[in-house]
N, C-alpha and C positions, 0 to 999 in steps of 0.2 A: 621511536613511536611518534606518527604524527599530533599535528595539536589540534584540537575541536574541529567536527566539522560543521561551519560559519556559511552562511551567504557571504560573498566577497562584497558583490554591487545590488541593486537595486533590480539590475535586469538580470542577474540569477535569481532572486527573490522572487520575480513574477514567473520564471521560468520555472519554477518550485511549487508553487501557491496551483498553478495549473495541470502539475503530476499528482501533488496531492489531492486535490479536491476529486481525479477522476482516483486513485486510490483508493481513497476512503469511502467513495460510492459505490468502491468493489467490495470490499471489508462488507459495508452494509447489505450488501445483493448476498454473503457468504461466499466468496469466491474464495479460493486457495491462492493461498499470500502470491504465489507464482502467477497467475492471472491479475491477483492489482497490482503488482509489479508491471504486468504488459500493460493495463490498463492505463496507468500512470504513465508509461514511455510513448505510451500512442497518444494520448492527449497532447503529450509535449509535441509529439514529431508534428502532428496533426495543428499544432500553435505556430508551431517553430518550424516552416518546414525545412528550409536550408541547415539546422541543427541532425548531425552523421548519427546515426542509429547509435553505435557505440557512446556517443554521449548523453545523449538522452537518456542511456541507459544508467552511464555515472551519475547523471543528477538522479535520478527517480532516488537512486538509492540512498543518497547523499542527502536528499530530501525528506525521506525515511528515518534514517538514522537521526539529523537534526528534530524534526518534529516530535521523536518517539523521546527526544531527552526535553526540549523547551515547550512542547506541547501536546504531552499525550492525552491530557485529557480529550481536547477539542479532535484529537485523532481516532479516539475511542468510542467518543459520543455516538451511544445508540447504536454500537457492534456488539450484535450477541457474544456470548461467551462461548468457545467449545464445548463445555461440558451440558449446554443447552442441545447441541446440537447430538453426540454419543452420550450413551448411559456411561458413569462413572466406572462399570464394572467391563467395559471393551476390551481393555486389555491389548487391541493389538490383533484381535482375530476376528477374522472377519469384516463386515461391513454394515454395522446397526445406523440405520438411519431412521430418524422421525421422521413422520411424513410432512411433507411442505419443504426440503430440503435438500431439491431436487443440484443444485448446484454446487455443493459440497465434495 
């Protein structure tokens, strides 16, 4: 198993800070984790641009996982919940949407 994943330097840390912030502005837009996943990798590629697709995609997620253990709250902050967005009783059938919820 490996052990925690850390920022190593200072310029992974910025390189993180800049997937996350567009992340978590997807979280809040309600996009499906899979869009601020891309959201977060474009931000990077678009910072960093000599940074290979492939990696940018390891930090986003790398960035993910660290923030979601040392910082979830500030990752959280002001992201509706699911069950705001389906009635508790969904199930799995169909497609119940509230309206305003057009990005879901």
């Amino acid at each position: 198993m490996s052990g925690p994943i850390l920022p190593k330097t200072e310029g992974i840390l910025a390189v993180w800070r800049v997937g996350l912030v567009a992340y978590r502005d997807a979280l809040r837009r309600e996009c499906h984790r899979h869009k601020c996943y891309d959201a977060g990798e474009a931000a990077i590629r678009e910072a960093y641009p000599d940074l290979p697709r492939k990696e940018a995609s390891v930090h986003i997620v790398n960035a993910v996982v660290w923030a979601s253990i040392h910082h979830l709250e500030w990752l959280r902050n002001g992201v509706p919940r699911r069950e705001w967005i389906w009635p508790p009783d969904h199930r799995g059938v169909g497609r119940h949407r509230n309206p305003g919820y057009e990005d879901v």
